[in-house]
VMD Tcl script that draws the C-alpha trace (Angstrom):
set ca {
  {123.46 -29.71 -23.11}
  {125.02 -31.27 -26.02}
  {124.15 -28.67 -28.49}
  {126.10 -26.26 -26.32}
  {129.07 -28.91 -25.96}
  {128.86 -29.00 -30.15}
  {128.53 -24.77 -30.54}
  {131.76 -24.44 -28.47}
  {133.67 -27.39 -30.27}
  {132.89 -25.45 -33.21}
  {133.59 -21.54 -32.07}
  {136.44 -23.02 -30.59}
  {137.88 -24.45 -33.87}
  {136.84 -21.61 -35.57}
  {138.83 -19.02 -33.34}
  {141.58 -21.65 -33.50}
  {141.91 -21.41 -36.93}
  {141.84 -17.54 -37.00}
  {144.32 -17.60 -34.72}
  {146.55 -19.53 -36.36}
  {145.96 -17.78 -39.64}
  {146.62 -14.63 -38.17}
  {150.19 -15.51 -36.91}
  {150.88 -17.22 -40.12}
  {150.47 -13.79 -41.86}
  {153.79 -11.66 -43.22}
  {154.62 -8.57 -41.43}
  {154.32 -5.74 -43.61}
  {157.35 -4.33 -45.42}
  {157.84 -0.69 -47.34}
  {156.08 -2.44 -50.20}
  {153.66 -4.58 -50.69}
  {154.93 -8.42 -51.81}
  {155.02 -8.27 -55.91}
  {155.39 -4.95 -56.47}
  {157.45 -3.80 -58.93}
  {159.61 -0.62 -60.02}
  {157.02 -0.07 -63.03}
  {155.68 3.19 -63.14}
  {151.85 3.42 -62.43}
  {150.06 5.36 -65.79}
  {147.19 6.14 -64.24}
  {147.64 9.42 -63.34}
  {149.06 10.53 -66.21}
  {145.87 8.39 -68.12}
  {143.43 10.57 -66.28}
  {144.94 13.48 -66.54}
  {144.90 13.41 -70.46}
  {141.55 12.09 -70.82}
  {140.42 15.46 -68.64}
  {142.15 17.55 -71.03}
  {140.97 15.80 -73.64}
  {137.29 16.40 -72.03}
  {137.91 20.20 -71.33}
  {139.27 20.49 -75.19}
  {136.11 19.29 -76.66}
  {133.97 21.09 -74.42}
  {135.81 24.42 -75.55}
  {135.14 23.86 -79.36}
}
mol new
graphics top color blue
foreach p $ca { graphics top sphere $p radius 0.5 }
foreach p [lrange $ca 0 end-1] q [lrange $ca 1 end] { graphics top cylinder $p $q radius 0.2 }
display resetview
């Protein structure tokens, strides 16, 4: 009996602090917190490497 009184102290505190956790979260915005207005290279990264690929294939 007190082995069950000890697993529900525990799931209890457990799901307590998820709980809280949970509502202590931000809400989500348009963008993501410390984002910036740099532009992201990694398109433009991949895409030359490929045609850097495809250019030494063709020699």
């Amino acid at each position: 009996m007190v082995e069950y009184i000890i697993v529900l102290i525990i799931v209890s505190t457990v799901v307590f602090g998820l709980e809280r956790n949970r509502r202590l979260q931000p809400t989500f915005t348009s963008r993501p917190i410390g984002s910036s207005d740099a532009d992201d290279r990694d398109i433009e990264r991949t895409r030359a490497e490929l045609r850097a690929r495809f250019l030494c294939r063709a020699h």
